[in-house]
C-alpha positions in Angstrom: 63.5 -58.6 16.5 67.1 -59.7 18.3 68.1 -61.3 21.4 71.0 -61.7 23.2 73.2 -64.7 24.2 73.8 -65.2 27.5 77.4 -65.7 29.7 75.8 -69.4 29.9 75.0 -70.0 26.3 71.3 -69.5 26.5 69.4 -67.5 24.1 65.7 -66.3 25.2 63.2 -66.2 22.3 61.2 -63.5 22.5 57.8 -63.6 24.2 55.6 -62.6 21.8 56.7 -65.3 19.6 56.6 -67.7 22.6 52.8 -66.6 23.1 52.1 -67.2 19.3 53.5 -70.7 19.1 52.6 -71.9 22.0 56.3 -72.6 23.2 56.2 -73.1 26.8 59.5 -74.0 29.4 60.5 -77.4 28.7 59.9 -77.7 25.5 62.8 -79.1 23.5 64.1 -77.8 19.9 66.9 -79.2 17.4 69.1 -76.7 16.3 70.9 -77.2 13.2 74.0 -75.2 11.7 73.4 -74.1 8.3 76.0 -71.8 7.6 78.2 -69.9 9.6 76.1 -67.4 11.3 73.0 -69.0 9.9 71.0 -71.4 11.6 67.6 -73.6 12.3 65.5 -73.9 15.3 62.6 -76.8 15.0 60.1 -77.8 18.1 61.1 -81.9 18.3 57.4 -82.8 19.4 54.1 -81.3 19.2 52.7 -79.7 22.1 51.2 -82.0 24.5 47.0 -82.1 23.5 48.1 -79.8 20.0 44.9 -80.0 18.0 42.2 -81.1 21.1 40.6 -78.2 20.9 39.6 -78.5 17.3 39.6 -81.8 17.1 36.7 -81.7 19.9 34.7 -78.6 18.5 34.6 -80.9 14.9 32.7 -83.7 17.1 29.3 -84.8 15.9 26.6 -83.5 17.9 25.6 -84.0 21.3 23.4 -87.7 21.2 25.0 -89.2 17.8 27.2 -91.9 19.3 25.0 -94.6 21.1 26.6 -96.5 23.9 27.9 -99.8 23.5 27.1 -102.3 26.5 30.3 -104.5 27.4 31.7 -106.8 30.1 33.4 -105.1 33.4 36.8 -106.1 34.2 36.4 -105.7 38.0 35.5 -109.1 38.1 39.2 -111.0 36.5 
């Protein structure tokens, strides 16, 4: 797979890879020189909500948390 650099510096990564990663616009990377003509592109942060999904799906089911009666703050 290759890509181009732009007359402004940019380099688009193709989408396929975008799509499999989850890279969406705005997302910020490092990039690190490792050689001449070598280098290292790393997502800073996870994804906003990365994991959610499966996080939710792994919940307990539907009736094992009970609710826990406590004080309302509308009244401070």
């Amino acid at each position: 797979m290759t890509t181009a650099v732009s007359s402004k510096g940019q380099i688009v990564l193709p989408a396929n890879i975008r799509r499999q990663d989850g890279i969406e616009p705005g997302q910020q990377f490092e990039i690190e020189r490792l050689k001449r003509g070598e280098y290292r592109l790393v997502r800073c942060a996870p994804r906003p909500n990365e994991g959610v999904v499966d996080w939710l799906l792994s919940c307990p089911d539907k009736g094992y948390f009970t609710p826990v009666a406590s004080e309302s703050t509308d009244t401070l």
